[in-house]
C-alpha positions as CSV (number, residue, x, y, z in Angstrom):
1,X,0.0,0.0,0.0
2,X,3.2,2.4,0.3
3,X,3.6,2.3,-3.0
4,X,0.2,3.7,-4.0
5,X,0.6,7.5,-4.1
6,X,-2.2,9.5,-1.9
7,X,-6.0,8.1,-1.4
8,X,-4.8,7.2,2.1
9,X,-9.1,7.5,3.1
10,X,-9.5,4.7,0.6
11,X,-6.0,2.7,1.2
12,X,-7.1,2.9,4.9
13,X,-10.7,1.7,4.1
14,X,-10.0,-1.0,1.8
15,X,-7.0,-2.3,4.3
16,X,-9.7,-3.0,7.0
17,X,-12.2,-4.4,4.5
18,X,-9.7,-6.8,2.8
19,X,-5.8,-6.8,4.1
20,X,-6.7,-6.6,8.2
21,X,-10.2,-8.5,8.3
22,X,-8.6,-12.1,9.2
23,X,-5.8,-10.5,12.1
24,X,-8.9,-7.9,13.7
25,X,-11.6,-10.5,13.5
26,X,-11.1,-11.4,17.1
27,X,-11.2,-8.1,17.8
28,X,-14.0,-7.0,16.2
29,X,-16.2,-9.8,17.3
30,X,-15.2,-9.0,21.1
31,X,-16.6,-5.4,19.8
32,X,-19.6,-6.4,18.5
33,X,-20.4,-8.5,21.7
34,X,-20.2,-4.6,23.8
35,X,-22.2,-3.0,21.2
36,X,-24.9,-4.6,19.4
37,X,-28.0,-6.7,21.3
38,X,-27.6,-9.5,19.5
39,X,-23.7,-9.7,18.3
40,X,-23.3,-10.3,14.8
41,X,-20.5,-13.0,13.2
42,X,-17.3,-10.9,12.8
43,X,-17.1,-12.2,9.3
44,X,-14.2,-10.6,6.8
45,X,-16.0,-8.2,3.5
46,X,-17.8,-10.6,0.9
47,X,-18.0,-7.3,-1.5
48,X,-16.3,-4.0,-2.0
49,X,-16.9,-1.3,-4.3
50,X,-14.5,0.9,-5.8
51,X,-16.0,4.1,-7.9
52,X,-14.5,7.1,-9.2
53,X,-13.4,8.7,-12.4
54,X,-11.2,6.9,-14.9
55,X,-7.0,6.9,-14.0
56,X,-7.4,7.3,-10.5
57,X,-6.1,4.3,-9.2
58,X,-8.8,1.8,-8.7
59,X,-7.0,-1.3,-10.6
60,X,-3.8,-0.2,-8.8
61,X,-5.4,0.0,-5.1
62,X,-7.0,-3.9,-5.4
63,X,-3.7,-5.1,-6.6
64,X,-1.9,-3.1,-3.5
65,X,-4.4,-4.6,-1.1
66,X,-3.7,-8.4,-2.3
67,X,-0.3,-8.1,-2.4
68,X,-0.4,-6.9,1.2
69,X,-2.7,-9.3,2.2
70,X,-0.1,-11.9,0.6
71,X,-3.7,-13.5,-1.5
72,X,-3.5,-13.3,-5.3
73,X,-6.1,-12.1,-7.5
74,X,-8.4,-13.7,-10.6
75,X,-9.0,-10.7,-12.6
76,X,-12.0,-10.3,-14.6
77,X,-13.8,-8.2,-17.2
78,X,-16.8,-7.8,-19.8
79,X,-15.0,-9.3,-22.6
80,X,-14.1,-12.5,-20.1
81,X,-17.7,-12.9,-19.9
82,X,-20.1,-11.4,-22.4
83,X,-21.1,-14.4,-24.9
84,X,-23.3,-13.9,-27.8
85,X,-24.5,-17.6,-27.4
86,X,-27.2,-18.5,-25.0
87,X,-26.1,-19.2,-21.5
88,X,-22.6,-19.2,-22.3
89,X,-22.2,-16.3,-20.1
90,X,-23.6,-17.9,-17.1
91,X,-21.4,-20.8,-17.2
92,X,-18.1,-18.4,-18.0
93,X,-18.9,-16.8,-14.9
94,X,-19.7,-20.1,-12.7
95,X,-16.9,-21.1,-13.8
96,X,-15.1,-18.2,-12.5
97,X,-16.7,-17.9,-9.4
98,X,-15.8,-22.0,-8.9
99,X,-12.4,-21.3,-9.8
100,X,-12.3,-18.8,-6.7
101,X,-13.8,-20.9,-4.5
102,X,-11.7,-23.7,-5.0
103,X,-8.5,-22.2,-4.4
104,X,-10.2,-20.2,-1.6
105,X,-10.4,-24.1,-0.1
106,X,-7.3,-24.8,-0.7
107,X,-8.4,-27.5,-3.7
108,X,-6.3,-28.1,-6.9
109,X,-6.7,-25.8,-9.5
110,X,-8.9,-27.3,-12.0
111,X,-6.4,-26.2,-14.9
112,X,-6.9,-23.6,-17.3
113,X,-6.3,-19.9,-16.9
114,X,-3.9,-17.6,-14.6
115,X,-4.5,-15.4,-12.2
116,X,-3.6,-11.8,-11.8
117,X,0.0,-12.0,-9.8
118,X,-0.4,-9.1,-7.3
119,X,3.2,-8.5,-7.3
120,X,3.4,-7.7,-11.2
121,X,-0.3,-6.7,-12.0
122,X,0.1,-9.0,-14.9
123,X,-3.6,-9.8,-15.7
124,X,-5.2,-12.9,-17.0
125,X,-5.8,-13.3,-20.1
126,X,-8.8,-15.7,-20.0
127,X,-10.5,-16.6,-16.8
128,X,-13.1,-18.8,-17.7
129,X,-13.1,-22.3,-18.9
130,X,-11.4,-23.6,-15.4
131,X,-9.8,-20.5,-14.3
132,X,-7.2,-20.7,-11.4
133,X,-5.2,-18.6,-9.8
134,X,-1.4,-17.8,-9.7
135,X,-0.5,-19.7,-6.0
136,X,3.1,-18.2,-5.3
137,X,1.3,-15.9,-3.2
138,X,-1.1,-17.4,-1.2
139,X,-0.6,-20.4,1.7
140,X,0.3,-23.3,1.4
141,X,-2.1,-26.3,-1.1
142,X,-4.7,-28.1,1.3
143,X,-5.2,-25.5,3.9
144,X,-7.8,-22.4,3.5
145,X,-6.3,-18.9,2.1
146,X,-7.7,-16.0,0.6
147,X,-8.5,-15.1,-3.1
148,X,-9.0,-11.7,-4.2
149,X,-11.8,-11.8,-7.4
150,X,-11.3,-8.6,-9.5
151,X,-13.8,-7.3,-11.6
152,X,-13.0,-4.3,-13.4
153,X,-15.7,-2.0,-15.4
154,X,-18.2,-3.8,-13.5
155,X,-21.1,-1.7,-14.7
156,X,-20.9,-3.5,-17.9
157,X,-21.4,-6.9,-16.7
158,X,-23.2,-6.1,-13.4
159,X,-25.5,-3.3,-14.4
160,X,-29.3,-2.2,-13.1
161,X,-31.9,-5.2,-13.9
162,X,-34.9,-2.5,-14.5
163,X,-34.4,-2.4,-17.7
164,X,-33.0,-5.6,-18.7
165,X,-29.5,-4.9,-17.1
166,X,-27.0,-2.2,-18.1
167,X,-28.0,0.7,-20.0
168,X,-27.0,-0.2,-23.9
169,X,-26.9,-3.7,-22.7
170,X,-25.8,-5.9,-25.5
171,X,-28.0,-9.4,-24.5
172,X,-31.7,-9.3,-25.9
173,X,-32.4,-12.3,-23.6
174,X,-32.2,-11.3,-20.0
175,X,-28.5,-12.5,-19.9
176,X,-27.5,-9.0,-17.7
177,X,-30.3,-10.2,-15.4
178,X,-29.2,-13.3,-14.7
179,X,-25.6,-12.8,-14.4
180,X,-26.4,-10.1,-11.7
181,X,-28.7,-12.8,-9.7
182,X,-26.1,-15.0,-10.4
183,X,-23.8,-12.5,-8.6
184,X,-26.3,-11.9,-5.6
185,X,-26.4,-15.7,-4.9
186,X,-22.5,-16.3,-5.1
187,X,-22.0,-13.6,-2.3
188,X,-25.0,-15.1,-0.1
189,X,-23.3,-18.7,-0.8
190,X,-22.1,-19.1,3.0
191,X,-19.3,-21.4,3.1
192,X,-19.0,-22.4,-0.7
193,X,-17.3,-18.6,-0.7
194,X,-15.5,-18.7,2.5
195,X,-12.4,-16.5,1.9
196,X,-12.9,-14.9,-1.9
197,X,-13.3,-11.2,-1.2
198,X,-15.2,-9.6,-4.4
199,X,-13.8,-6.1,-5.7
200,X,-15.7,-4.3,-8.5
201,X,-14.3,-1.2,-10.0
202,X,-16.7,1.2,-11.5
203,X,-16.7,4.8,-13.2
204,X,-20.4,4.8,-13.3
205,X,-21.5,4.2,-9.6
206,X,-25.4,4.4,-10.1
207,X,-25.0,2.1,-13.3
208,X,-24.7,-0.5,-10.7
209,X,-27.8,-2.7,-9.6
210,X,-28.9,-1.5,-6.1
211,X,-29.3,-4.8,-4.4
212,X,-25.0,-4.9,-5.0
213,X,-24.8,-1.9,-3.5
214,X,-26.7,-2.9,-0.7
215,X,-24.6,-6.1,-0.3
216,X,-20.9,-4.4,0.1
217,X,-19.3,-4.1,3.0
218,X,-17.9,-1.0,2.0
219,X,-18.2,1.2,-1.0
220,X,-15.1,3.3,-1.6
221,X,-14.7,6.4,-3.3
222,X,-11.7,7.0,-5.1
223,X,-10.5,10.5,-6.5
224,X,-8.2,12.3,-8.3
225,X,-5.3,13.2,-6.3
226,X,-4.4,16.4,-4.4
227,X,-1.4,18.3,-4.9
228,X,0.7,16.4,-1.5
229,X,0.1,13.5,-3.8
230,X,0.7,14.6,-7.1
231,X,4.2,16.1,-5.2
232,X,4.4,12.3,-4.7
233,X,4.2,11.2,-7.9
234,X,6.2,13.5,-9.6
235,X,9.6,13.0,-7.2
236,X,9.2,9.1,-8.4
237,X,8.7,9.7,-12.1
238,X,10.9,12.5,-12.2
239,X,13.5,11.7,-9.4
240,X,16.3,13.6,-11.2
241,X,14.3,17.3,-10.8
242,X,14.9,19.8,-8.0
243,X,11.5,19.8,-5.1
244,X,10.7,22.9,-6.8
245,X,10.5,22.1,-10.0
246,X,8.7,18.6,-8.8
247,X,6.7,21.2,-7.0
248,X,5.7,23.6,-10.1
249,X,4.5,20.7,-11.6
250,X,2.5,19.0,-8.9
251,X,0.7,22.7,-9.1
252,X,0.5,22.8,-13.0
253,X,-1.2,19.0,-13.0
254,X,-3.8,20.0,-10.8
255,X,-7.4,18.3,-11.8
256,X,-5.3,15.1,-13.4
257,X,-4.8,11.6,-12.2
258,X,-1.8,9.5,-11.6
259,X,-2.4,7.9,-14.8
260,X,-2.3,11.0,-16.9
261,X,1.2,12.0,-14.9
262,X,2.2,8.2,-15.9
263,X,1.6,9.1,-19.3
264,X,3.4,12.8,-19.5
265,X,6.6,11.0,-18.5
266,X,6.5,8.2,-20.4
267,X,6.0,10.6,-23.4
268,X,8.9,13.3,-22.4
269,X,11.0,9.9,-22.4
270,X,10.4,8.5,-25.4
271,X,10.5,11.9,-27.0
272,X,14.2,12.3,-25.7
273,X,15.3,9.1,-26.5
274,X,13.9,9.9,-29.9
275,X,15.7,13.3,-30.5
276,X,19.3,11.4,-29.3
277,X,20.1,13.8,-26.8
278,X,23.7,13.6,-25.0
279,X,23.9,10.1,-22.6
280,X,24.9,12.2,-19.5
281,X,21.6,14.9,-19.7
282,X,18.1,14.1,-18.6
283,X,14.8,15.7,-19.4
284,X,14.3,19.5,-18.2
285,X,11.2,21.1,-15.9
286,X,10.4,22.5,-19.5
287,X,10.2,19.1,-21.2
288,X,7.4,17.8,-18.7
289,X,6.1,21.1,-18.4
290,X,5.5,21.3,-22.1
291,X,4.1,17.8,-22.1
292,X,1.6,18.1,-19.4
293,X,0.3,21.1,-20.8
294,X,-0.3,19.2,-23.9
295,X,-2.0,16.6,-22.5
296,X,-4.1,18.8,-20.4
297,X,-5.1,20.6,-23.4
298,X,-6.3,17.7,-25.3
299,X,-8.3,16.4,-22.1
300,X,-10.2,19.8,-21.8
301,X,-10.6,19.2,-25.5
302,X,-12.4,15.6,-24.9
């Protein structure tokens, strides 16, 4: 979670939801038995929800939060799932869901495809048809562990069932329906889900359907970041510039996210690689300067 720039409201919620709940459970239970009538189970989050605008770190802060909870992830998205073919959806995410499940239990993987490795943020490629997950960072084979299940753009897959699931849905046959009820009936499954944690990352919160709202344990907002972390950001990716130049530029990128200061230096690199400057020199303040303007330019533009 150090590595993640800022959001330290949503690194701090999402650590208690997901990377804490096993070690506090004890604690939390003995909390619930001073507080509440009838104490509830201390059981760890079934579902969290991540919203905010595009670039701001949502991908970045699930990934953070398995790798410090030492649990991989089985990343997941639209295209993973949506199947023009009749109930071919459905079983693509069963299969999914079983997949989690499994190595939540500690069972063999049933073969197939990879997980997302929470160290690298390399992503699967396919999750369906068997899916497993990467084990180097979970515990040992045989005993319970945890499994982070990623869903990204979940709006797409996941939407409101009013009006036959997501707006613009692309199934004419009540598929978006039934993959939500699907959904609902996975995170209500009691033990068969023991220890997979469910993360869905959204831009478009109220695209969601309510009654998955209604089931997180949290639901996390996730914003652009302020200037102490955009001060951050640029003393990593520029390293080599004075703090007041790093500072200038945290002030001049005001309004963007950490992707869109990912992307200004990768471009002021490759542009000085490409114009063969001297070995020894490095980029200027100018050179980002000029970049980020460009870029900010072109996003009022969009």
């Amino acid at each position: 979670m150090a590595d993640v720039c800022g959001l330290e409201d949503a690194k701090a919620r999402l650590t208690a939801s997901v990377v804490d709940a096993n070690r506090t459970a004890a604690r939390l239970a003995a909390l619930r038995r001073r507080t509440r009538a009838r104490p509830a189970p201390a059981e760890p989050a079934r579902l969290v929800i991540l919203h905010g605008p595009p670039g701001t770190g949502k991908t970045m802060l699930a990934r953070a939060a398995a790798a410090a909870a030492g649990c991989p992830v089985l990343a997941v998205g639209f295209e993973d799932i949506a199947d023009k073919y009749y109930g071919e959806s459905q079983r693509l995410l069963q299969e999914v869901f079983d997949a989690a499940a499994d190595y939540a239990r500690g069972e063999p993987d049933r073969g197939g495809a990879r997980g997302t490795d929470p160290g690298t943020g390399d992503a699967a490629t396919k999750p369906p048809s068997g899916s497993g997950s990467d084990s180097s960072s979970g515990s040992g084979s045989g005993s319970g562990r945890q499994v982070l299940l990623f869903v990204d753009e979940a709006d797409a897959l996941l939407g409101r069932r009013s009006s036959g699931g997501h707006d613009g849905g692309p199934y004419s046959d009540g598929a978006d329906d039934r993959l939500v009820s699907q959904t609902l009936k996975f995170l209500e499954g009691g033990a068969d889900r023991k220890g997979v944690v469910m993360v869905l990352a959204t831009n478009r919160l109220a695209a969601l359907d309510p009654a998955l709202l209604s089931r997180a344990s949290d639901v996390i907002e996730v914003l652009p970041p302020g200037e102490t972390a955009l001060r951050l950001m640029w003393s990593r990716w520029a390293a080599h510039l004075a703090p007041a130049a790093v500072a200038r530029l945290a002030r001049a990128a005001e309004g963007m996210t950490g992707r869109d200061v990912a992307r200004v230096c990768d471009s002021v690199e490759r542009l000085w690689v490409g114009s063969r400057h001297p070995a020894a020199d490095l980029p200027s303040e100018s050179d980002y300067a000029r970049e980020l303007a460009a870029r900010k330019a072109a996003l009022t533009r969009e």
